[in-house]
MARLOMI-958146 format. One record per residue (C-alpha): residue number from 1; residue in one letter; chain; x, y, z. Coordinates in Angstrom, 3 decimals, m for minus. Layout:
! MARLOMI-958146
[NUM, 'A', 'A', [X, Y, Z]] ...
This chain:
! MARLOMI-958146
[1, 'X', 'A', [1.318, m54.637, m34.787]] [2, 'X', 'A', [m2.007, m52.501, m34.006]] [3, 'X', 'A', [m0.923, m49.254, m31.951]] [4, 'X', 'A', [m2.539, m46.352, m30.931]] [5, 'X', 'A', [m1.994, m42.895, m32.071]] [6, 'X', 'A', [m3.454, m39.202, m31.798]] [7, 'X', 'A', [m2.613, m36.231, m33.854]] [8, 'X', 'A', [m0.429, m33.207, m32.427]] [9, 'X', 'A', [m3.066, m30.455, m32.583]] [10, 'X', 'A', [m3.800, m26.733, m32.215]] [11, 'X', 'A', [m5.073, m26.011, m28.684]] [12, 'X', 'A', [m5.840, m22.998, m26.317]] [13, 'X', 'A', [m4.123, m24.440, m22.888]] [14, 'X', 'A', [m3.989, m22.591, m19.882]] [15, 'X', 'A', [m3.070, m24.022, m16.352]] [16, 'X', 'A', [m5.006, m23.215, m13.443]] [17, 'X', 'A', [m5.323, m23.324, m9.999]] [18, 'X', 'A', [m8.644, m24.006, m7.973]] [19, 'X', 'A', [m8.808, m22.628, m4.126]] [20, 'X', 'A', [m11.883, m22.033, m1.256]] [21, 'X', 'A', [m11.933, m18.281, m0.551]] [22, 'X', 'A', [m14.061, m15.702, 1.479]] [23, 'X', 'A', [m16.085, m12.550, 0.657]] [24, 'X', 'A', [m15.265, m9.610, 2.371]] [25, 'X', 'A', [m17.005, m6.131, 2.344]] [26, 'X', 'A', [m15.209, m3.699, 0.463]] [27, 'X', 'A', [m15.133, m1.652, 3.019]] [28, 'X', 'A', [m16.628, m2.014, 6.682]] [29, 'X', 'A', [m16.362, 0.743, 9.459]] [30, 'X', 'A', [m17.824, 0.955, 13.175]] [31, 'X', 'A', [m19.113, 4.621, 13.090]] [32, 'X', 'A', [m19.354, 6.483, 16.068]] [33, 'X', 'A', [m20.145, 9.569, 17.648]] [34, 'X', 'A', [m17.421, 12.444, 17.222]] [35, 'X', 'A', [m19.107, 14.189, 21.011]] [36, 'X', 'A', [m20.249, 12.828, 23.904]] [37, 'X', 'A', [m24.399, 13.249, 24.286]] [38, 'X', 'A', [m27.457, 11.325, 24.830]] [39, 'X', 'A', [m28.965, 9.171, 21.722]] [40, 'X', 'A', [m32.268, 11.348, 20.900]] [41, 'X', 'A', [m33.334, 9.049, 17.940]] [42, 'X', 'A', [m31.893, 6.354, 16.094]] [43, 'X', 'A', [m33.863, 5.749, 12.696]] [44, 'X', 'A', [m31.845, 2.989, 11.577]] [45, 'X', 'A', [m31.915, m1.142, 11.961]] [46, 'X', 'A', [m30.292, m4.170, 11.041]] [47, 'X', 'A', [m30.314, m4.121, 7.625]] [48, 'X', 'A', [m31.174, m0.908, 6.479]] [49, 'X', 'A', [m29.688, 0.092, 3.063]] [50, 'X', 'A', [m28.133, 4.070, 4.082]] [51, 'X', 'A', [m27.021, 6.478, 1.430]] [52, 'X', 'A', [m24.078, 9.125, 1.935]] [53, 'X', 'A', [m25.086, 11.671, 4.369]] [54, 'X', 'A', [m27.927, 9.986, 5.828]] [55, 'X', 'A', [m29.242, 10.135, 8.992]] [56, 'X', 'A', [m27.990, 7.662, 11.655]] [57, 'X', 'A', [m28.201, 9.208, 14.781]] [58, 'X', 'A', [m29.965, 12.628, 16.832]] [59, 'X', 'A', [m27.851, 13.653, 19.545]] [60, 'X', 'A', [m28.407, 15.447, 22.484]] [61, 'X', 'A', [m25.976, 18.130, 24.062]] [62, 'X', 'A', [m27.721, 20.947, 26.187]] [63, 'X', 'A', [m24.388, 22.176, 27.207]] [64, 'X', 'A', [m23.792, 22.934, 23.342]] [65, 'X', 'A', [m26.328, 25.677, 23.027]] [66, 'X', 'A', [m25.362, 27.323, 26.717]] [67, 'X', 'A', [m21.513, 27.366, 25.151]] [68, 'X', 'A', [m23.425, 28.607, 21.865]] [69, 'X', 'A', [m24.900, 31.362, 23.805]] [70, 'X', 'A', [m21.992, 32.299, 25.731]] [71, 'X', 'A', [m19.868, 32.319, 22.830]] [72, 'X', 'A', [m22.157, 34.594, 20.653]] [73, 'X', 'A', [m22.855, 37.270, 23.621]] [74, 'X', 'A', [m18.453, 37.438, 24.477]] [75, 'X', 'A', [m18.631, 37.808, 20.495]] [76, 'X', 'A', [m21.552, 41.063, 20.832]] [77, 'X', 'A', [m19.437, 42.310, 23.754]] [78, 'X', 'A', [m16.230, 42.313, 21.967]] [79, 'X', 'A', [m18.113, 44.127, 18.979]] [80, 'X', 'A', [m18.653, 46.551, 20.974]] [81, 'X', 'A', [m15.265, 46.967, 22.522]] [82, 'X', 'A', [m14.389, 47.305, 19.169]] [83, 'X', 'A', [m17.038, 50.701, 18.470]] [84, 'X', 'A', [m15.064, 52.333, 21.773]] [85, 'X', 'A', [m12.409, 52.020, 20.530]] [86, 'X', 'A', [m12.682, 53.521, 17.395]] [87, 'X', 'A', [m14.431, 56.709, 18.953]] [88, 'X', 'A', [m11.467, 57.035, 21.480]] [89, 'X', 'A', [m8.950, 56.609, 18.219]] [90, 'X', 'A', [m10.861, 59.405, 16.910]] [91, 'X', 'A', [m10.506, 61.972, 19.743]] [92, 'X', 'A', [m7.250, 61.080, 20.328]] [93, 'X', 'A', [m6.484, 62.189, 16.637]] [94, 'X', 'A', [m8.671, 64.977, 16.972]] [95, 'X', 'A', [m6.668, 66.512, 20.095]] [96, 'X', 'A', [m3.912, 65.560, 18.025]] [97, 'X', 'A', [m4.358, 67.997, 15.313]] [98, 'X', 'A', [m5.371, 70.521, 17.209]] [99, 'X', 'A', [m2.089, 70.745, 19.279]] [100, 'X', 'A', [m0.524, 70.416, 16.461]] [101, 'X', 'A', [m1.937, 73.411, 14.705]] [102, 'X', 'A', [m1.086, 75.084, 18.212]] [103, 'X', 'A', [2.653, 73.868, 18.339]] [104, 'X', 'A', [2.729, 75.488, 14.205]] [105, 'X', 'A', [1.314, 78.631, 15.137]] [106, 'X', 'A', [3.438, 79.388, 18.064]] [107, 'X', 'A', [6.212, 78.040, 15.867]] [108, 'X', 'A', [6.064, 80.269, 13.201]] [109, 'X', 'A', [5.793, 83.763, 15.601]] [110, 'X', 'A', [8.672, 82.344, 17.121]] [111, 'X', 'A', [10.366, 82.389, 14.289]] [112, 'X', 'A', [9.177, 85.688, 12.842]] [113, 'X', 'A', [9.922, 87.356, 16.435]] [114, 'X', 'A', [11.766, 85.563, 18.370]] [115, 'X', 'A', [11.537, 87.659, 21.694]] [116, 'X', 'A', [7.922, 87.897, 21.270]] [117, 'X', 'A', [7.196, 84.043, 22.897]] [118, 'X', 'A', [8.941, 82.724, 25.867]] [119, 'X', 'A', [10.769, 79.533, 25.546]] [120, 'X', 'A', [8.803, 77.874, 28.323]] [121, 'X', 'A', [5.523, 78.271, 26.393]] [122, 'X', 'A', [6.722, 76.658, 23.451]] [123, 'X', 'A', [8.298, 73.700, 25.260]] [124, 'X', 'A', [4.579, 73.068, 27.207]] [125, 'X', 'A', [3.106, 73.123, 24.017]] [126, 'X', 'A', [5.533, 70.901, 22.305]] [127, 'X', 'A', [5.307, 68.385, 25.193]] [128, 'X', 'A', [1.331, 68.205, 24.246]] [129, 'X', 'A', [1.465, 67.092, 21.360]] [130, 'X', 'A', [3.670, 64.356, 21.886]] [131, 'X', 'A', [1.642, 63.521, 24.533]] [132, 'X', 'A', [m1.693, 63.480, 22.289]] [133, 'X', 'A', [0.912, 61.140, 19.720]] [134, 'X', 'A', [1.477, 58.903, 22.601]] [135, 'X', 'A', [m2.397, 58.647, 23.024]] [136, 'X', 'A', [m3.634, 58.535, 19.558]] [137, 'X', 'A', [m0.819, 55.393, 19.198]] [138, 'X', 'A', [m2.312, 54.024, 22.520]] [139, 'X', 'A', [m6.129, 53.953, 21.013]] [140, 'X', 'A', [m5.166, 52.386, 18.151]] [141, 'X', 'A', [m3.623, 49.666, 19.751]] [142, 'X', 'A', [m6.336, 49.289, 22.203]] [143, 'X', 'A', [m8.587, 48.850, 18.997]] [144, 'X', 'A', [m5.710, 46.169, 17.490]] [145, 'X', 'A', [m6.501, 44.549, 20.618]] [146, 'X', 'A', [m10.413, 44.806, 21.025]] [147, 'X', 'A', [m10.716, 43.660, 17.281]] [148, 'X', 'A', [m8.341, 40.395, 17.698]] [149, 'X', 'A', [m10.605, 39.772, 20.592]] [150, 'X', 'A', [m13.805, 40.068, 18.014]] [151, 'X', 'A', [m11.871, 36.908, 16.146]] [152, 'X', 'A', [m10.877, 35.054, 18.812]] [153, 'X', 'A', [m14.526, 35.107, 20.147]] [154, 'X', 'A', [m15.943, 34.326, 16.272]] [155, 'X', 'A', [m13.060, 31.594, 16.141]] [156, 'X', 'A', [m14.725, 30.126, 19.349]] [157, 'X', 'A', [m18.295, 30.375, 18.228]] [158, 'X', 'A', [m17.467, 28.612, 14.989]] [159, 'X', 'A', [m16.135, 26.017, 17.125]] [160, 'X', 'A', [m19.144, 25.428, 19.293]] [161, 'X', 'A', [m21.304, 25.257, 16.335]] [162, 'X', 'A', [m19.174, 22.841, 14.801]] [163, 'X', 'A', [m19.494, 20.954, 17.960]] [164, 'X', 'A', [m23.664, 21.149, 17.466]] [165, 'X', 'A', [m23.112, 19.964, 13.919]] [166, 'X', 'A', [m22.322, 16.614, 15.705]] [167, 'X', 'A', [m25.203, 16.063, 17.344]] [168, 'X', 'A', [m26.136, 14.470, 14.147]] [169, 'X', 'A', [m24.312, 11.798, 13.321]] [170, 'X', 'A', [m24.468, 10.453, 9.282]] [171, 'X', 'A', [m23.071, 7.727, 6.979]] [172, 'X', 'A', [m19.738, 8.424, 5.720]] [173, 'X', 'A', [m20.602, 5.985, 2.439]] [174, 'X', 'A', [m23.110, 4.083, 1.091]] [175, 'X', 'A', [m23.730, 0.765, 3.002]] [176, 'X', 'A', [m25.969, m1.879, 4.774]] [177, 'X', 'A', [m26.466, m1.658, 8.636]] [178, 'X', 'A', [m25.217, m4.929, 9.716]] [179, 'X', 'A', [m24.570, m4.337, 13.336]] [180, 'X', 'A', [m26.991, m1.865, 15.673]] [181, 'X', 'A', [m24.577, m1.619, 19.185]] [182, 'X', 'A', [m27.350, 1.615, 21.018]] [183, 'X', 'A', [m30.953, 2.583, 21.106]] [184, 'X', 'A', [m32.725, 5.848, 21.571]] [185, 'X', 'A', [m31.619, 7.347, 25.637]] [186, 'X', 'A', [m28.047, 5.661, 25.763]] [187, 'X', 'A', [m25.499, 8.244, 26.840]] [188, 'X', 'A', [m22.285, 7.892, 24.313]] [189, 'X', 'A', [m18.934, 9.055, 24.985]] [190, 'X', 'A', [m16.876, 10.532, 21.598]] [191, 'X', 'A', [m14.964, 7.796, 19.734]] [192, 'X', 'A', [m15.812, 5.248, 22.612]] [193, 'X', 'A', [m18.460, 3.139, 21.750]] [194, 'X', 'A', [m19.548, 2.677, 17.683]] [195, 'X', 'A', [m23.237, 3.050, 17.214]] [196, 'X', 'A', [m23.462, 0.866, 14.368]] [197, 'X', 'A', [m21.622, m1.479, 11.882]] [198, 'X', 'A', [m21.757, m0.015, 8.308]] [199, 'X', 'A', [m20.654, m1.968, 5.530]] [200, 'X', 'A', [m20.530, m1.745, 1.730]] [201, 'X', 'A', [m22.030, m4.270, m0.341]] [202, 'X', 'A', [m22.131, m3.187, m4.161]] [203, 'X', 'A', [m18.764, m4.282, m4.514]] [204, 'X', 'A', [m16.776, m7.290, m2.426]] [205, 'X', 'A', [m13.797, m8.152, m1.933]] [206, 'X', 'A', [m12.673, m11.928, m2.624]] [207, 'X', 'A', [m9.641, m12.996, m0.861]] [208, 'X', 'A', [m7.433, m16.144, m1.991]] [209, 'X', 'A', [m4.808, m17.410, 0.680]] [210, 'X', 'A', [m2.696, m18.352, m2.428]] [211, 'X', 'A', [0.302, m21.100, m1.441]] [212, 'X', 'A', [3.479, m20.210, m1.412]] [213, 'X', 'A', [4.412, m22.654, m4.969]] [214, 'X', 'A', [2.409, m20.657, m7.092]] [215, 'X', 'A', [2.832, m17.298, m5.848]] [216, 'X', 'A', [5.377, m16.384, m8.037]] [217, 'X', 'A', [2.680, m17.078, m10.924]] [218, 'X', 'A', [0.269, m15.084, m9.755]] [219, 'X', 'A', [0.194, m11.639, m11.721]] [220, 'X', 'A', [m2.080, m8.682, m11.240]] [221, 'X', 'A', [m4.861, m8.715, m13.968]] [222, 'X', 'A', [m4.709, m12.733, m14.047]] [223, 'X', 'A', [m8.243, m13.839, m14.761]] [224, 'X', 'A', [m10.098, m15.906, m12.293]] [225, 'X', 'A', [m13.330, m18.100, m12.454]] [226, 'X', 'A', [m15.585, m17.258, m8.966]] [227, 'X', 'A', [m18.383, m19.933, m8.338]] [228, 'X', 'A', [m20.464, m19.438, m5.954]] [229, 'X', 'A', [m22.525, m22.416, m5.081]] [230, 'X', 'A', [m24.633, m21.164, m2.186]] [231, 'X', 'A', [m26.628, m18.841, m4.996]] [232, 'X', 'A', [m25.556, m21.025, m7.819]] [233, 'X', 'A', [m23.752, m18.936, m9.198]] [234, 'X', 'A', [m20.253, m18.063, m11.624]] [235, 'X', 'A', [m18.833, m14.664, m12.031]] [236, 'X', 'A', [m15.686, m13.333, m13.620]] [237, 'X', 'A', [m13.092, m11.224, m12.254]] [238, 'X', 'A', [m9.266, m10.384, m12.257]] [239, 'X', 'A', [m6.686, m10.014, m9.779]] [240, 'X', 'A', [m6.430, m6.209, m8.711]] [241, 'X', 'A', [m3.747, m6.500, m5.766]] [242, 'X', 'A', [m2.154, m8.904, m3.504]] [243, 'X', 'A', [0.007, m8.165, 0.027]] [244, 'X', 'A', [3.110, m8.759, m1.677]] [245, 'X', 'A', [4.412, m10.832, 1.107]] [246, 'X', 'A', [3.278, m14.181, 2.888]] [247, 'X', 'A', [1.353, m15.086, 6.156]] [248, 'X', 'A', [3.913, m16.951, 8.136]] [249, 'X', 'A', [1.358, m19.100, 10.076]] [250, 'X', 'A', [m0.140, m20.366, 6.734]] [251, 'X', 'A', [2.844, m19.901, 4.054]] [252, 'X', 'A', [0.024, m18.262, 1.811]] [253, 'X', 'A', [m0.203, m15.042, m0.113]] [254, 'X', 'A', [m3.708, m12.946, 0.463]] [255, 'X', 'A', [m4.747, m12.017, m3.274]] [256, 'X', 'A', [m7.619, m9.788, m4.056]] [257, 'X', 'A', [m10.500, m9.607, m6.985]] [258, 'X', 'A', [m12.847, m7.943, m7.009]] [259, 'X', 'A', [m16.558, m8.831, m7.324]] [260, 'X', 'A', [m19.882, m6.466, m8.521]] [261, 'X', 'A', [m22.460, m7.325, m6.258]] [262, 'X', 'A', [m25.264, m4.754, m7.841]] [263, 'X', 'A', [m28.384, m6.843, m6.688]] [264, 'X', 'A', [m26.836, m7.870, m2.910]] [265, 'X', 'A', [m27.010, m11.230, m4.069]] [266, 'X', 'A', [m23.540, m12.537, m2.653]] [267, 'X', 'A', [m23.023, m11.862, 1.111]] [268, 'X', 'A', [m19.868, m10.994, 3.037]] [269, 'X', 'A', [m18.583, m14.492, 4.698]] [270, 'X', 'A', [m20.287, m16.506, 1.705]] [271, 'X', 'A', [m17.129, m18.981, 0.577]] [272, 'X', 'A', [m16.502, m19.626, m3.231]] [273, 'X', 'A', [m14.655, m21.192, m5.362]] [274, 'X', 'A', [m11.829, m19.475, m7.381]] [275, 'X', 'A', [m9.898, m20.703, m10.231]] [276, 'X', 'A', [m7.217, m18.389, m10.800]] [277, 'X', 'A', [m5.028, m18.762, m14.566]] [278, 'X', 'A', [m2.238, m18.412, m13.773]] [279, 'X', 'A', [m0.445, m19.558, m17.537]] [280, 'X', 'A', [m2.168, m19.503, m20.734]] [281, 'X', 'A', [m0.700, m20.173, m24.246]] [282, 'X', 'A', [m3.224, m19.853, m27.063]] [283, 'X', 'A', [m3.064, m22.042, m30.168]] [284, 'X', 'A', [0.181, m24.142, m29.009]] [285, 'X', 'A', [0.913, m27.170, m30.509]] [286, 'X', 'A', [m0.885, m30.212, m28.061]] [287, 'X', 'A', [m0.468, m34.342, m27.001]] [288, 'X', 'A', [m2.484, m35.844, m24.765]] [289, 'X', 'A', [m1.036, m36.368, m21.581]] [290, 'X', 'A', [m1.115, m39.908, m22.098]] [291, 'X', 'A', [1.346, m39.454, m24.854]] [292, 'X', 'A', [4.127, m38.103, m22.246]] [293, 'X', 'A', [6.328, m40.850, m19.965]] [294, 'X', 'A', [5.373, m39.398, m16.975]] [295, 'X', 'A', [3.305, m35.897, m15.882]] [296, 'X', 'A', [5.327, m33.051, m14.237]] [297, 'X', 'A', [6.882, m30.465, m17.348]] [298, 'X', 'A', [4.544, m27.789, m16.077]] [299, 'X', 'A', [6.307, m25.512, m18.363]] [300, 'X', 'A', [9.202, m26.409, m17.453]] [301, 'X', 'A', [10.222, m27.502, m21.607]] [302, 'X', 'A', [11.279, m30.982, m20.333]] [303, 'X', 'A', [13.008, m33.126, m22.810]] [304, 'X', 'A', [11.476, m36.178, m24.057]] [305, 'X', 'A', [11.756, m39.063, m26.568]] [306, 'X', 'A', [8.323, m39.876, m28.416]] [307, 'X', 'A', [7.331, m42.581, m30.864]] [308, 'X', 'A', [5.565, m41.453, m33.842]] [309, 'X', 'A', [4.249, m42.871, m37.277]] [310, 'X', 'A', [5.455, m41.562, m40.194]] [311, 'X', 'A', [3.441, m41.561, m43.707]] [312, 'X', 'A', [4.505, m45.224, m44.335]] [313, 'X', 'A', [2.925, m46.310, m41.045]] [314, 'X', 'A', [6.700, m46.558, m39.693]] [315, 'X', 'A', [8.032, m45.905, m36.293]] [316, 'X', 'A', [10.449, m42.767, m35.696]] [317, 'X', 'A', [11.591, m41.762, m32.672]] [318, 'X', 'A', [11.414, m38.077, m32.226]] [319, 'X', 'A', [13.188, m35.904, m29.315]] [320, 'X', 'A', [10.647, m33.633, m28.203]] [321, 'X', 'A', [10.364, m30.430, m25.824]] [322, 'X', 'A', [7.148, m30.088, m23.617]] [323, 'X', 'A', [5.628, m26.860, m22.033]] [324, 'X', 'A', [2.594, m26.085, m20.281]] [325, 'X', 'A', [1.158, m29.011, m18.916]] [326, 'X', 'A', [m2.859, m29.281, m18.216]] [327, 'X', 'A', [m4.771, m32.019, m16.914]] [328, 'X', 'A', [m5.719, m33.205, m20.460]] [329, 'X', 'A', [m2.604, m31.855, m22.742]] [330, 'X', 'A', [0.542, m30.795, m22.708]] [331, 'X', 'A', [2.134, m28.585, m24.642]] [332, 'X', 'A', [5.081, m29.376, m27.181]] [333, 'X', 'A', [7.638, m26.291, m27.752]] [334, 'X', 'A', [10.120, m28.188, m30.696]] [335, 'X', 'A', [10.520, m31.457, m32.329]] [336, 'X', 'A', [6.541, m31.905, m33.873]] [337, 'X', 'A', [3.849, m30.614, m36.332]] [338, 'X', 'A', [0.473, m30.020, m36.394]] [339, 'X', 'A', [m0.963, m33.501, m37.834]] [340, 'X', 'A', [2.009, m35.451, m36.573]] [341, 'X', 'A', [0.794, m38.926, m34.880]] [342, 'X', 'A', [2.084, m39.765, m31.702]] [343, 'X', 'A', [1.960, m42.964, m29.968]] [344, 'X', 'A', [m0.030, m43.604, m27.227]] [345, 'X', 'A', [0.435, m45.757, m24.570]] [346, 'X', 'A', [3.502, m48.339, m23.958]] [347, 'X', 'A', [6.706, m48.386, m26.490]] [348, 'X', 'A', [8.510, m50.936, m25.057]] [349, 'X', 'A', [8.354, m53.174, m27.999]] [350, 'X', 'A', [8.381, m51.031, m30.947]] [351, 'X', 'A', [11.843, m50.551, m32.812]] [352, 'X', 'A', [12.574, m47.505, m35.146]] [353, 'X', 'A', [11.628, m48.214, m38.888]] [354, 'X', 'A', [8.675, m50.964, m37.839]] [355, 'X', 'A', [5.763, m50.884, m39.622]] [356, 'X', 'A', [2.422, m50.463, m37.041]] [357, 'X', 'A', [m1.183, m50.784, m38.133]] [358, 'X', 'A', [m1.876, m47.155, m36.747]] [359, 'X', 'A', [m5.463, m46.605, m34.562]] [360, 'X', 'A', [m6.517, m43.216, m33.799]] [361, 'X', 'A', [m7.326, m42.710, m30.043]] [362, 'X', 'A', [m10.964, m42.215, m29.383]] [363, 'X', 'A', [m11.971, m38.724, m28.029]] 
């Protein structure tokens, strides 16, 4: 009896998983305008490829230099304050000293003749220069005062050139212009209204809804397969990050890889086609699926009775355990070798211990 057989070999398997997904940027932002003010110019279109720092927008705020001005004259004013008060600390310390070399010298005749100086005279003296203490104390915190006033002023005109800092507005990162919203003599209001769509290109992001049956597969640096076919293209990635968690509305997973997009070749909303690993056993032992009852082990080291022939073109019936399972082959964990030849096809008729004419199964 002519059956056929192939040999258990060595094979790389690996079990995939093919899905549609969509390009994203890797990042996108609407950038607007941190102060209200009237668009001067706006050198940029739909398009445009912007560095960091570049140019987007001229505002224009006249109130911005009238605060400017304000703020830097208060700030000259309080400078001066600050000069007044330092020459009225000084005479107050100078009276100071000067009563007090009074209050010593009538001090000591008291005290070398005390009849000589009436009482009265020393106690109008004494009062003096306390009350040249009280006023040297009260310049000096009038010039405490004067100079927190020369930082609140400085504070204020650091603010309002801040504020004209913002009159030009610049790209936070390198991107493309893909969405112009004002032109040159709109008025903008801070944070309102975007003036453009920025969004960076040199790098995408590929999102895979991935289902719910093979999420628990699906491992951060898995490699996946990306074909484009809109640029005819195939590119290799990994998975860098998923949510964690699934989309209730679609019982699917969003999964990230990322994608180098040096040239601008691929655009953001372009769908490919990923094919995501998400098992792979290197030289395992291999049938061809057609050698298995019925498809389904998927790893799952499902039991199995096989047919083989022996050396002396015999039948033996061999208990077998299968692994990864891949549209051609299937893995076998126990009960084969490497050069082993398994039946193929239907073993209803054949009885351990027959003897088969043995026919290898073409490729």
């Amino acid at each position: 009896m002519a059956v056929s057989v192939a040999p258990v070999l060595r094979e790389d398997l690996a079990r995939e998983w093919e899905m549609a997904a969509e390009f994203r940027p890797w990042q996108e932002i609407d950038v607007n305008s941190r102060i209200a003010g009237y668009v001067k110019t706006m050198p940029v279109e739909i398009g445009d490829v912007l560095r960091p720092g570049q140019l987007i927008a001229q505002l224009e705020v006249p109130e911005l230099q009238q605060e400017l001005a304000q703020a830097q004259a208060v700030r000259k004013r309080s400078e001066l304050e600050v000069v007044r008060a330092e020459s009225e600390v000084t005479r107050a310390e100078a009276t100071l000293r000067i009563r007090q070399l009074s209050y010593d010298r009538l001090a000591a005749v008291a005290k070398q003749r005390p009849n000589l100086i009436a009482r009265q005279e020393i106690d109008d003296v004494a009062a003096r220069l306390q009350e040249a203490a009280a006023q040297v104390a009260t310049a000096k915190a009038t010039l405490a005062a004067v100079q927190e006033q020369v930082r609140v002023s400085e504070a204020a005109g650091l603010r309002v050139l801040a504020m004209t800092q913002y009159t030009k507005v610049t790209a936070p990162f390198a991107g493309v212009v893909t969405q112009r919203y004002e032109s040159p003599g709109a008025m903008v209001q801070g944070g309102s209204k975007p003036l453009i769509r920025l969004s960076q290109v040199d790098r995408l992001r590929l999102v895979l809804p991935v289902p719910e049956s093979i999420v628990s597969r699906v491992k951060v640096g898995a490699p996946v397969e990306v074909r484009v076919d809109a640029v005819a293209s195939v590119v290799q990635g990994r998975v860098m990050r998923f949510t964690g968690m699934l989309n209730r509305s679609t019982r699917s997973m969003e999964t990230e890889v990322d994608v180098p997009n040096p040239g601008y070749t691929l655009k953001p909303g372009m769908y490919a086609y990923a094919t995501i690993t998400l098992e792979a056993h290197a030289g395992a032992l291999a049938i061809p699926i057609q050698a298995i009852r019925a498809a389904g082990a998927n790893g799952s080291e499902a039991r199995q009775q096989l047919a083989i022939v022996n050396a002396n073109n015999q039948i033996e019936m061999r208990e077998v355990r299968l692994g990864l399972e891949t549209p051609e082959w299937v893995e076998v964990v126990s009960g084969l070798n490497e050069g082993d030849r398994v039946v193929i096809g239907n073993r209803g008729d054949l009885k351990t211990g027959q003897t088969v004419e043995p026919r290898p199964l073409a490729k």
